[in-house]
C-alpha positions as CSV (number, residue, x, y, z in Angstrom):
1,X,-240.0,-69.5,72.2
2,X,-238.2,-66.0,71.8
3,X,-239.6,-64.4,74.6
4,X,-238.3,-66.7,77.8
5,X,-234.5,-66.3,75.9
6,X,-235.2,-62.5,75.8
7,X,-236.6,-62.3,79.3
8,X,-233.3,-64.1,80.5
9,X,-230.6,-62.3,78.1
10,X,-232.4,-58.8,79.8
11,X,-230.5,-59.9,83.0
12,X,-227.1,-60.7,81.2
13,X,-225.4,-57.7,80.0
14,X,-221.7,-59.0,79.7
15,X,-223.2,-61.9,77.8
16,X,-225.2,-59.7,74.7
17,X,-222.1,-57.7,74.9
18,X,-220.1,-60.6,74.0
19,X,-222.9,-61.9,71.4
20,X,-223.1,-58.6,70.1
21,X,-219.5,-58.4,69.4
22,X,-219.4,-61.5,68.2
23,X,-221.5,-60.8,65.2
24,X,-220.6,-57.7,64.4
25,X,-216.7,-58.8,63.7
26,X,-218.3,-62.3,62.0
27,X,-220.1,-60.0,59.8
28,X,-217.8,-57.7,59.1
29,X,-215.4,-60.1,58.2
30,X,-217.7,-62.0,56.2
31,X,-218.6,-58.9,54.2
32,X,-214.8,-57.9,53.4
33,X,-214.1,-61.7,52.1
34,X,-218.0,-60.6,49.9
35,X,-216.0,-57.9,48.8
36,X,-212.4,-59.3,48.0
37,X,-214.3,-61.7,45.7
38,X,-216.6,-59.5,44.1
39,X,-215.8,-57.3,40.5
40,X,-214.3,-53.9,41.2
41,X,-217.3,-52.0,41.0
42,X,-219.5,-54.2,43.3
43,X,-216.5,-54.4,46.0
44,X,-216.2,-50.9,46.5
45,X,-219.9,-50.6,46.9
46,X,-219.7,-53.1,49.6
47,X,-216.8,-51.2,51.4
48,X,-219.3,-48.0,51.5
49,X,-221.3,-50.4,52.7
50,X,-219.6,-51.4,55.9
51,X,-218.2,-47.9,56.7
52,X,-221.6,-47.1,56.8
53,X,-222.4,-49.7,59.1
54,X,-219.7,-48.3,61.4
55,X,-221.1,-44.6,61.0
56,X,-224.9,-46.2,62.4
57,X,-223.0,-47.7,65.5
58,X,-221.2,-44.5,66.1
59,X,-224.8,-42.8,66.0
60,X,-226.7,-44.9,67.8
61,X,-223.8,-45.5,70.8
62,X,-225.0,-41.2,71.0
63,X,-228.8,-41.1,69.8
64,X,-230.0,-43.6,71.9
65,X,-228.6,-41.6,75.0
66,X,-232.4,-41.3,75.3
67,X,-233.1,-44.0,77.3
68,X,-231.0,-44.0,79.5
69,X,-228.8,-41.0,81.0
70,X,-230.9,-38.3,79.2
71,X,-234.1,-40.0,81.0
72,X,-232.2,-39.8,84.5
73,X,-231.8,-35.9,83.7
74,X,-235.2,-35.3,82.6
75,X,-236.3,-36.7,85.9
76,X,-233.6,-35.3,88.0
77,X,-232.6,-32.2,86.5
78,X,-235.5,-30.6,84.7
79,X,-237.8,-27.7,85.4
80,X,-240.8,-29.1,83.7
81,X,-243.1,-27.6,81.3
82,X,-246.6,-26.8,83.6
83,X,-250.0,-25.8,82.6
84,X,-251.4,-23.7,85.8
85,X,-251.4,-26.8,88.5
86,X,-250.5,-29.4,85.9
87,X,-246.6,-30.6,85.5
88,X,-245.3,-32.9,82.5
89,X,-243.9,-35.8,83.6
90,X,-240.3,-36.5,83.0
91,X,-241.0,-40.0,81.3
92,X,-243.1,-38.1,78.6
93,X,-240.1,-36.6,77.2
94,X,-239.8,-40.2,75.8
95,X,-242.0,-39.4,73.5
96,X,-240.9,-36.0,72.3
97,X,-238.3,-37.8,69.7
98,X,-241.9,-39.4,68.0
99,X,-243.6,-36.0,67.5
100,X,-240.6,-34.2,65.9
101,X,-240.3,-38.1,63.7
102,X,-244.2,-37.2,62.6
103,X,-243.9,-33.6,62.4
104,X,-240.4,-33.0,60.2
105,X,-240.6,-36.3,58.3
106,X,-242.7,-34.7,55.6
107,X,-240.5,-32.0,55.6
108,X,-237.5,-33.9,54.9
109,X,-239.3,-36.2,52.2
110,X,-240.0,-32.7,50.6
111,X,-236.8,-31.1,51.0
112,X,-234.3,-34.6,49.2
113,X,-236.7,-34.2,46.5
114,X,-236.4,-30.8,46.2
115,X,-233.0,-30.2,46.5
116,X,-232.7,-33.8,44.1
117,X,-234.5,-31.4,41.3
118,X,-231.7,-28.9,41.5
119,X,-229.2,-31.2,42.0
120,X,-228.1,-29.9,45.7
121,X,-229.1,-33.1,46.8
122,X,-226.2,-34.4,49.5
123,X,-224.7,-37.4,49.0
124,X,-225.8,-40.6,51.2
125,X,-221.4,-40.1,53.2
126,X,-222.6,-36.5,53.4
127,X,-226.4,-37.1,54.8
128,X,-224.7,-39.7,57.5
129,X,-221.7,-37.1,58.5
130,X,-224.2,-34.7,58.7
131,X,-226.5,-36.7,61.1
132,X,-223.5,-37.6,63.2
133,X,-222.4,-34.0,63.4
134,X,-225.8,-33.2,64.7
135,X,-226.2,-35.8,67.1
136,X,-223.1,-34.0,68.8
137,X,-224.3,-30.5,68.3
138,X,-227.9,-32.0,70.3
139,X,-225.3,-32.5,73.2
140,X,-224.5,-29.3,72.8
141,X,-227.2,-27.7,72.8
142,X,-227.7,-29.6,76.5
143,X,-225.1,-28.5,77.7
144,X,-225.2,-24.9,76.7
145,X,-228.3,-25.1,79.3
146,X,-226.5,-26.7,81.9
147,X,-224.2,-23.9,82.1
148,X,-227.2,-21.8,83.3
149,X,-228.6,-24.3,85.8
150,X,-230.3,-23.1,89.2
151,X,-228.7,-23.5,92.2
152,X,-230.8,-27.0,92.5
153,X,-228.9,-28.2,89.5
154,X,-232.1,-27.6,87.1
155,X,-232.1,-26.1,83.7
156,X,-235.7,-25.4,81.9
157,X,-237.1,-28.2,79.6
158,X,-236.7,-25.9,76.6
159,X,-233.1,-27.6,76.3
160,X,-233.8,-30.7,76.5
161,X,-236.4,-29.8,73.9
162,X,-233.8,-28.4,71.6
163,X,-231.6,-31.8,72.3
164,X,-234.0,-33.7,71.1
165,X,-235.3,-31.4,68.1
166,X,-231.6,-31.4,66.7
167,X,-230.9,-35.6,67.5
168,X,-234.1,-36.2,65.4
169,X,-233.3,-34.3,62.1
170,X,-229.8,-36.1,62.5
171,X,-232.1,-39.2,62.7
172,X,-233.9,-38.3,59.4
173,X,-230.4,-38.0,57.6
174,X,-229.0,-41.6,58.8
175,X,-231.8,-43.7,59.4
176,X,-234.0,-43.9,56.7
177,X,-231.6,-43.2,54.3
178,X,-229.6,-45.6,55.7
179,X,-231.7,-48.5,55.7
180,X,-232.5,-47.4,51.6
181,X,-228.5,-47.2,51.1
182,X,-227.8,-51.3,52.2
183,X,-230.6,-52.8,50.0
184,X,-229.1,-50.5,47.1
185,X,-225.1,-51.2,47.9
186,X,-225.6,-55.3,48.6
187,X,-226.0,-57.9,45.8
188,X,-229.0,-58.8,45.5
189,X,-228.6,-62.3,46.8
190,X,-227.1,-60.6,49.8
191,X,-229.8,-58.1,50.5
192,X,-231.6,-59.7,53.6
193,X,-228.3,-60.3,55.0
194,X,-227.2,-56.8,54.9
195,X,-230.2,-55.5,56.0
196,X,-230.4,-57.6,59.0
197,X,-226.3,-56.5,59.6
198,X,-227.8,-52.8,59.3
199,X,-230.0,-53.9,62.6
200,X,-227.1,-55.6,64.0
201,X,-225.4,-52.4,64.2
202,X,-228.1,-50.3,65.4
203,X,-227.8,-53.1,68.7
204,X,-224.2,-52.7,69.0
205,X,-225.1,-49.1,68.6
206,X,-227.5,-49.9,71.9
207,X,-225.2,-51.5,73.4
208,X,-222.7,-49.4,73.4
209,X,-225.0,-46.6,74.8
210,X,-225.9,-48.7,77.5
211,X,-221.8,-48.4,78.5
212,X,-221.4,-44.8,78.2
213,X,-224.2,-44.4,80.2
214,X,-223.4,-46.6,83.0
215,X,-219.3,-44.6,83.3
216,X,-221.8,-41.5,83.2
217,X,-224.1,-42.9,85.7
218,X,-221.0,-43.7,88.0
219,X,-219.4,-40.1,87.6
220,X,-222.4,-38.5,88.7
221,X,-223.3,-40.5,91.6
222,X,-220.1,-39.5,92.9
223,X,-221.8,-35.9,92.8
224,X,-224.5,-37.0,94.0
225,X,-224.7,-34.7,97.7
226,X,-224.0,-31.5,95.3
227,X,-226.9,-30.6,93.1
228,X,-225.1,-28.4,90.8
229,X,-222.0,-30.2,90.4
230,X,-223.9,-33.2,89.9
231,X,-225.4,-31.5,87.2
232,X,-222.4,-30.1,85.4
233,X,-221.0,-33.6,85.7
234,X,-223.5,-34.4,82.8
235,X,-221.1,-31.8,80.8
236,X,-218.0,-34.2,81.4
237,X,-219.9,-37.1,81.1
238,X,-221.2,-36.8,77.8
239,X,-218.1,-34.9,76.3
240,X,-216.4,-38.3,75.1
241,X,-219.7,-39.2,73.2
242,X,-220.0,-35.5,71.4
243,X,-216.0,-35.5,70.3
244,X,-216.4,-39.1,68.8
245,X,-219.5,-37.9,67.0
246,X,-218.6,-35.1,66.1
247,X,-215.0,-36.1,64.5
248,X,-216.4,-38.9,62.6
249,X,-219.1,-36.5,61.4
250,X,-216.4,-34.0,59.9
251,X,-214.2,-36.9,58.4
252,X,-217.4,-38.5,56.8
253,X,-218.4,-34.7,55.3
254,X,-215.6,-34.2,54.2
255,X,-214.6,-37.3,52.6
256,X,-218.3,-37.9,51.3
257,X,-217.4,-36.7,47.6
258,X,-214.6,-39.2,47.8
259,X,-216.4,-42.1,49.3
260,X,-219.9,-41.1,47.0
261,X,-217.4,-42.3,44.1
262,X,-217.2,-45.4,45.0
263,X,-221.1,-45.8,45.2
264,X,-220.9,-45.6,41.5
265,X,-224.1,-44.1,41.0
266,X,-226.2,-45.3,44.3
267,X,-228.3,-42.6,45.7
């Protein structure tokens, strides 16, 4: 029953825009009237809560980049990685994101605990600024590389790479410990709720990605007869994308000691 509704929302844009949006102010709202109700303790929790929810959408609208304009550059603007006659394919660098998941998820289990033990854990504000502050420093690191590019507008697949080595340990600081922070903030009778308004805000996150990509698709098909302009248009494009991040990143950081306080105890 799901499927044929899917299948025919993938060719209307404007209208899961419009749902999207939709349910992301009808939850908001209905989690600020939770909140106004709710003891002091529990209502400041919930506020966390839904600037939380705002930081995933922020990181998302970047991170998921992936699939859309940072796929078009891998397949139009990298020099590949080869193996004497053999080339990797651009789409393969779909699947870089999942070996740095596998290979530094351990790590990063290891390091919270360890750094729990001395108490140098960072707060859950401070692990989500952190996380947005490197999914604009993984643009940076892009760009950096563009800045070098060949006179066809190609820049070695080492930078990518690095984009994508940087966006995932951002991931590891907001997504997991994300999805632990809303069954921890929400009552308990609110808890499936809140964790499907955490999912809701990774789609609007999407969603949002979709957008920037398409203005960023637009500006560089107007550059599209000059390799390495077309190339450095990349630079402009994703410059709105790495000051957003990058600005609610700081703010988050350095509020987080402020904001852990109202957590009252939640880590």
């Amino acid at each position: 029953m799901v499927i044929p509704l899917t299948y025919f929302l993938l060719g209307q844009g404007d209208w899961v825009t419009y749902i999207l949006g939709g349910l992301g102010v009808l939850m908001v709202l209905y989690l600020v009237s939770i909140a106004l109700k709710s003891p002091r303790e529990l209502r400041q929790q919930m506020f966390v809560l839904i600037l939380l929810l705002g930081c995933s959408t922020v990181f998302w609208m970047c991170f998921e980049q992936a699939g859309n304009s940072l796929n078009f550059f891998a397949q139009q603007h990298i020099n590949p990685l080869t193996a004497g006659s053999w080339s990797m394919p651009a789409e393969w660098f779909q699947s870089v994101n999942s070996i740095f998941i596998v290979a530094l998820g351990p790590i990063f289990a290891a390091l919270w605990v360890w750094l729990d033990r001395r108490r140098m854990n960072p707060s859950i504000p401070a692990k989500f600024g952190i996380a947005l502050i490197l999914v604009a420093l993984g643009f940076v690191v892009l760009i950096t590389g563009i800045k070098d590019a060949d006179a066809a507008g190609k820049i070695s697949w080492l930078w990518l790479a690095g984009l994508y080595f940087v966006h995932t340990n951002g991931e590891l600081c907001l997504s997991p410990v994300g999805l632990s922070a809303m069954t921890k903030l929400a009552p308990e009778k609110l808890s499936g709720m809140v964790m499907g308004a955490w999912f809701v805000s990774i789609a609007i996150g999407n969603d949002l990605a979709g957008k920037v990509s398409s203005d960023a698709g637009t500006m560089i098909d107007a550059a599209k007869d000059k390799p390495g302009s077309r190339t450095l248009t990349y630079s402009s494009a994703f410059m709105p994308i790495i000051y957003t991040a990058l600005v609610v990143g700081i703010v988050m950081f350095v509020l987080s000691r402020w904001i852990n306080k109202w957590m009252h105890g939640v880590k």
